[in-house]
C-alpha positions in Angstrom: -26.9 -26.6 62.3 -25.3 -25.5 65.8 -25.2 -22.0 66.6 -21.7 -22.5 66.7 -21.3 -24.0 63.2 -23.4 -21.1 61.5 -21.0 -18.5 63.0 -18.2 -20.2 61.5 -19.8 -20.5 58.4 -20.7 -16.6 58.5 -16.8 -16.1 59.5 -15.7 -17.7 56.8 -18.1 -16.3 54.0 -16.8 -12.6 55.6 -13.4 -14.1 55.0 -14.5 -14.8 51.4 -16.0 -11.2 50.9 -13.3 -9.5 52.7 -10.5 -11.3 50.3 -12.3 -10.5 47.8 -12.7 -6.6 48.7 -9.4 -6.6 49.1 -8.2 -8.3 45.9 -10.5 -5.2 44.0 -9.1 -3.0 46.1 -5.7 -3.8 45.3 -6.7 -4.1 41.7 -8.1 -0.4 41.7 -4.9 0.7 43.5 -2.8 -0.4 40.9 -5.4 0.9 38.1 -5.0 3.8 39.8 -0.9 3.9 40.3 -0.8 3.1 36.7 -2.7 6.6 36.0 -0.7 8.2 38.1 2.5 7.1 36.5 0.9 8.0 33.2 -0.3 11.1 34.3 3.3 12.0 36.0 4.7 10.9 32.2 2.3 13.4 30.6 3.2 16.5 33.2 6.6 15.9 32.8 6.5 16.0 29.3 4.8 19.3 29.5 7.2 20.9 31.4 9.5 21.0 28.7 11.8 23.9 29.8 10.7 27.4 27.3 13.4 27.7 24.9 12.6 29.8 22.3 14.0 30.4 18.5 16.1 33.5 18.6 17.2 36.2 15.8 20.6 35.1 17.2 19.9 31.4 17.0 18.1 32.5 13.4 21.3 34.4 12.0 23.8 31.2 13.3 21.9 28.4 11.0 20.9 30.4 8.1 22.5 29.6 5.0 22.3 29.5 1.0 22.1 33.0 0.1 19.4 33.2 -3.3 17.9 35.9 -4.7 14.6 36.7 -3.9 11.4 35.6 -5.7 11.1 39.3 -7.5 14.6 38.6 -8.2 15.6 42.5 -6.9 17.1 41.6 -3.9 19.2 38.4 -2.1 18.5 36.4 1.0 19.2 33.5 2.9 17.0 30.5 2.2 18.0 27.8 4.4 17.4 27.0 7.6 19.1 24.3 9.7 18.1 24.2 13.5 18.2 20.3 14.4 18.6 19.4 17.9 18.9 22.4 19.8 15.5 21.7 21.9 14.0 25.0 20.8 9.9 24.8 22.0 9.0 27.9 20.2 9.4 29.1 16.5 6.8 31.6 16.2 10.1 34.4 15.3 10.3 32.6 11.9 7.3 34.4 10.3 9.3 37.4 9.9 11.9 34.9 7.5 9.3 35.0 4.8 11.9 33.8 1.8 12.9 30.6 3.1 12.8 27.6 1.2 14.9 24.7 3.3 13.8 24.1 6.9 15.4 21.2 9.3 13.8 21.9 13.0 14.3 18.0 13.2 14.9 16.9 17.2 13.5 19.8 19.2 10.7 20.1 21.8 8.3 21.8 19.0 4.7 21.0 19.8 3.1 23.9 17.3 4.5 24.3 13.8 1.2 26.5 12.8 3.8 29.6 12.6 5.7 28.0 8.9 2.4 28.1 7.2 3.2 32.3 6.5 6.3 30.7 4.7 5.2 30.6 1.2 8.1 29.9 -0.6 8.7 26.8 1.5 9.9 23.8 -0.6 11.2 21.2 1.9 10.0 21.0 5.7 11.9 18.3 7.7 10.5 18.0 11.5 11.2 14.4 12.6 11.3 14.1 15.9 9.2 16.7 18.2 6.5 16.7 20.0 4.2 17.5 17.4 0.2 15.9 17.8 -0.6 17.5 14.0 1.3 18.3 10.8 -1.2 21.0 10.0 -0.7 23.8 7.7 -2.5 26.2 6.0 -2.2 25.2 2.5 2.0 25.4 1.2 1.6 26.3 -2.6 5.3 25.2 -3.5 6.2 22.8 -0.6 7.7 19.7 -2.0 9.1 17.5 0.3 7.5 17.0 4.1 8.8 15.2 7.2 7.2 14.5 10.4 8.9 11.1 11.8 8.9 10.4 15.0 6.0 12.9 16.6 2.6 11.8 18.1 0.6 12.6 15.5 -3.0 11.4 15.2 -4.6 12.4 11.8 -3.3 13.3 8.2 -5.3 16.6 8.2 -4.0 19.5 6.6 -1.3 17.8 4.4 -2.9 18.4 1.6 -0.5 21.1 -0.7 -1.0 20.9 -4.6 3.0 20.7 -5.3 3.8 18.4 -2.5 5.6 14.9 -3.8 7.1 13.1 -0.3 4.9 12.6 2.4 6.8 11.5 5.4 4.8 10.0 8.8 6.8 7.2 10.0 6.5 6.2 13.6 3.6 8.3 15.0 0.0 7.2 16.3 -2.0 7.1 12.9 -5.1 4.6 13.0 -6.6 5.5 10.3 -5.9 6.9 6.5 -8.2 9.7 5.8 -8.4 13.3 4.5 -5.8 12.8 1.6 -7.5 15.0 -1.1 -6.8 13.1 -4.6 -7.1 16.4 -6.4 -4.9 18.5 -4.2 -2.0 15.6 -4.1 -2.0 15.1 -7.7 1.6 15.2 -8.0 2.5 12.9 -4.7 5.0 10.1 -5.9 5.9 9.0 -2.5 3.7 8.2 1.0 5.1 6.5 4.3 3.2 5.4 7.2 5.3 2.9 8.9 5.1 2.6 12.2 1.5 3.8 12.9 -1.5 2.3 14.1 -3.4 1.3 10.7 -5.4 -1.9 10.5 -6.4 -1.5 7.0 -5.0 0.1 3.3 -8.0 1.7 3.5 -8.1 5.6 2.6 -4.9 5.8 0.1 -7.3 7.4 -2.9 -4.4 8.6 -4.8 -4.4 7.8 -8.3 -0.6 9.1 -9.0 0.8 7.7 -6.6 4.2 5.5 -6.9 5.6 4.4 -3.6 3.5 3.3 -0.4 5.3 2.5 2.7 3.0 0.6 5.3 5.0 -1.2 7.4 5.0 -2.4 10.8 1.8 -1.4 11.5 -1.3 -3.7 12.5 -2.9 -4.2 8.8 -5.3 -7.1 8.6 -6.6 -6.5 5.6 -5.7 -4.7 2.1 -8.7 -3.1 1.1 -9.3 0.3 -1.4 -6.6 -0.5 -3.9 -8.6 -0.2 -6.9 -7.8 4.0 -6.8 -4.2 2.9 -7.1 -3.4 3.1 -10.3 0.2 4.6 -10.9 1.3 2.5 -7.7 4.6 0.9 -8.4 6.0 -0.1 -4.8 3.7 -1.7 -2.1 5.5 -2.2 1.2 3.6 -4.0 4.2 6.4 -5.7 6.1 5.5 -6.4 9.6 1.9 -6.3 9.7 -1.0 -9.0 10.4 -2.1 -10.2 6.7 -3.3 -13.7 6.7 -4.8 -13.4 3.8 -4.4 -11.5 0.3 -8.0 -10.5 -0.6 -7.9 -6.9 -2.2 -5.4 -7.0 -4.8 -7.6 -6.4 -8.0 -6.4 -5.8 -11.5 -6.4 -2.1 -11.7 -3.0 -2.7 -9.7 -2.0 -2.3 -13.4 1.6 -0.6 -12.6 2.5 -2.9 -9.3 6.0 -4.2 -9.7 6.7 -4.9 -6.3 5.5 -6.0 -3.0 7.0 -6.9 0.4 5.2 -9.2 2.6 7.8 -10.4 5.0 6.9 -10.7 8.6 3.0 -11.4 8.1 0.9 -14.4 9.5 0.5 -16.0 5.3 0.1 -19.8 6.0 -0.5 -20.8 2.4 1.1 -20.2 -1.1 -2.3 -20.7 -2.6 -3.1 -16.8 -1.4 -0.9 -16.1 -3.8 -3.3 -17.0 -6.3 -5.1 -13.7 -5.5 -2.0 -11.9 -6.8 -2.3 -13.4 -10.3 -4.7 -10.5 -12.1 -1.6 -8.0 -11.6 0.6 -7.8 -15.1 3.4 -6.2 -13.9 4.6 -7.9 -10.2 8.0 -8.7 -10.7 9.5 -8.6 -7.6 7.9 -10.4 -4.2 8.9 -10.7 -0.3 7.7 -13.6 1.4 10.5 -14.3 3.9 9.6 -15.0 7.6 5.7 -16.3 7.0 4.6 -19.5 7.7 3.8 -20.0 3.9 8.0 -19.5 3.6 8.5 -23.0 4.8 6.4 -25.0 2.6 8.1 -27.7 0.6 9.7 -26.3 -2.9 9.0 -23.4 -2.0 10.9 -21.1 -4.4 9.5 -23.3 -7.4 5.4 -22.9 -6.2 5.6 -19.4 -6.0 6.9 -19.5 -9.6 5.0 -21.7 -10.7 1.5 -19.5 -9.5 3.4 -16.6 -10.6 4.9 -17.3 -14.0 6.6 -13.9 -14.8 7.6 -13.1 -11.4 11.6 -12.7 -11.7 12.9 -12.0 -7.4 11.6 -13.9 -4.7 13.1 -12.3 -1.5 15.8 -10.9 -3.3 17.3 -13.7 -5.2 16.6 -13.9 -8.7 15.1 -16.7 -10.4 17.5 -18.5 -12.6 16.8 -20.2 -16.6 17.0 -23.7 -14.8 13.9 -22.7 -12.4 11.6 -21.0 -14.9 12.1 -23.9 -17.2 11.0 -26.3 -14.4 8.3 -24.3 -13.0 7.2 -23.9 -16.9 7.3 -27.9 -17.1 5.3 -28.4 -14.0 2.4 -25.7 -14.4 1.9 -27.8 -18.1 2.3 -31.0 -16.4 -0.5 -29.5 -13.8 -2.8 -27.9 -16.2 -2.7 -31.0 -18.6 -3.9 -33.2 -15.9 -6.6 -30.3 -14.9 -8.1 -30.8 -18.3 -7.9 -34.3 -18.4 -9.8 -34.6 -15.0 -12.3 -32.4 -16.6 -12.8 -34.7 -19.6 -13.1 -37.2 -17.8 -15.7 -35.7 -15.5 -17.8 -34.5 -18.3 -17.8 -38.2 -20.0 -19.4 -39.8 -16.8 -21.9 -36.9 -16.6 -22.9 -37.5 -20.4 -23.1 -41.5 -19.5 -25.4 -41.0 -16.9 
């Protein structure tokens, strides 16, 4: 090789190197722009303007005058402060006898002040900036909403009276720290909108309602300390499969599955050991546009009575009825017949 011809070839492997250097470069610019934007979000955010609760603010939204719990003296109970941006409630632990809060669409990123509020039965907070619904423990609160916050973890929503639990549309991944004992009398749980990948966690043997939905659940898993459960909702997630569903599901009467990634009506075989499903949602799965479809979910699920909404009629269970006979007649006769060869030979 010419002198000549190896410089070229040493230009063009620095061509190669350079383009490449700069192609990382670029990448790492853009990495790093894409921090900076983030990081821009997150100051911005931060510098939420001060605006705290005042007695003024206070005395303008109270309302529901009650007597007291020694019963020797009235007070307001009822607080309604929704969407006046207020960043700081720490003044509300001198209003020791309410009952009724709505702080709903503020700037609140710390709600740790409520938890001197004893007498508290409902707590509505949709829509702040809250990271954690932590309280110290609330011995009468009843009903709880935090919708719409950036919340991470269930810790510290464990209070013995407390029968609505409301976490829709925060950044949940995992179900965990729900103390069965403590939330013995919760009817009613609702993490849609979260980050969950699994059913996972939900040990709560009196509970009636559970609202997954639009998450990123792959599996049902930990059902079998689900008891009382009545209402299973797990619309919009990623369930190919129905593995999980196990007979001490003794109380499920309905489930909704629309929007998942089923492909075949024979998962719904899985569903069989539950007595009491009534009611099913199958709309908008793959599995929805298999041929009959209406008459082979019946016909694996004999006592169901609503497939997505529509009930079955008389004419359909008595077809389904004639074609799961028709079916298992020809089952056992295959199986005669199967067990006469093996005798022959």
């Amino acid at each position: 090789m010419s002198d000549t011809e190896e410089q070229m070839g040493e230009e063009a492997e620095d061509e190669v190197v350079g383009g490449n250097e700069e192609e990382q470069l670029g990448e790492e610019e853009e990495k790093l722009g894409e921090e900076e934007e983030k990081q821009e979000e997150e100051e911005e955010e931060e510098k939420v303007p001060e605006n705290p609760l005042t007695e003024e603010t206070v005395g303008e939204c109270l309302s529901l005058l009650c007597k007291t719990g020694d019963g020797l003296a009235h007070a307001f109970v009822r607080l309604d402060i929704h969407e006046r941006e207020i960043t700081d409630i720490s003044i509300l632990k001198a209003f020791i006898h309410l009952r009724y809060i709505d702080l709903s669409g503020n700037k609140l990123k710390d709600i740790s002040s409520l938890s001197v509020l004893t007498h508290l039965l409902t707590l509505k907070a949709d829509n702040n900036l809250l990271v954690s619904a932590k309280l110290e423990e609330m011995p009468f609160l009843q009903i709880a909403s935090f919708n719409k916050n950036k919340i991470k973890s269930l810790e510290g929503v464990n209070h013995p009276m407390l029968e609505h639990l409301s976490l829709n549309d925060n950044e949940i991944n995992q179900i965990s720290g729900l103390d069965p004992v403590k939330l013995s009398r919760l009817h009613t749980l609702e993490l849609r909108g979260n980050k969950l990948e699994t059913t996972e966690g939900v040990c709560l043997p009196n509970l009636k309602n559970l609202f997954l939905a639009a998450n990123t659940i792959k599996k049902v898993e930990g059902m079998n300390r689900l008891q009382s459960l009545t209402t299973l909702h797990l619309r919009d997630n990623q369930l190919e499969a129905l593995d999980g569903f196990v007979e001490d599901l003794k109380m499920l009467q309905y489930i909704n599955f629309r929007g998942n990634n089923l492909t075949s009506l024979k998962e719904l075989q899985k569903l069989q050991p539950l007595p009491m499903l009534r009611a099913l949602v199958l709309s908008e799965n793959p599995a929805a546009e298999e041929e009959d479809y209406r008459l082979e979910v019946l016909i694996t699920l004999r006592k169901l009575e609503r497939l997505d909404k529509e009930e079955y009629n008389d004419e359909e269970r008595e077809e389904a009825e004639q074609i799961y006979e028709q079916r298992r007649q020809e089952e056992l006769a295959a199986e005669n017949e199967e067990g006469s060869e093996a005798e022959e030979d």
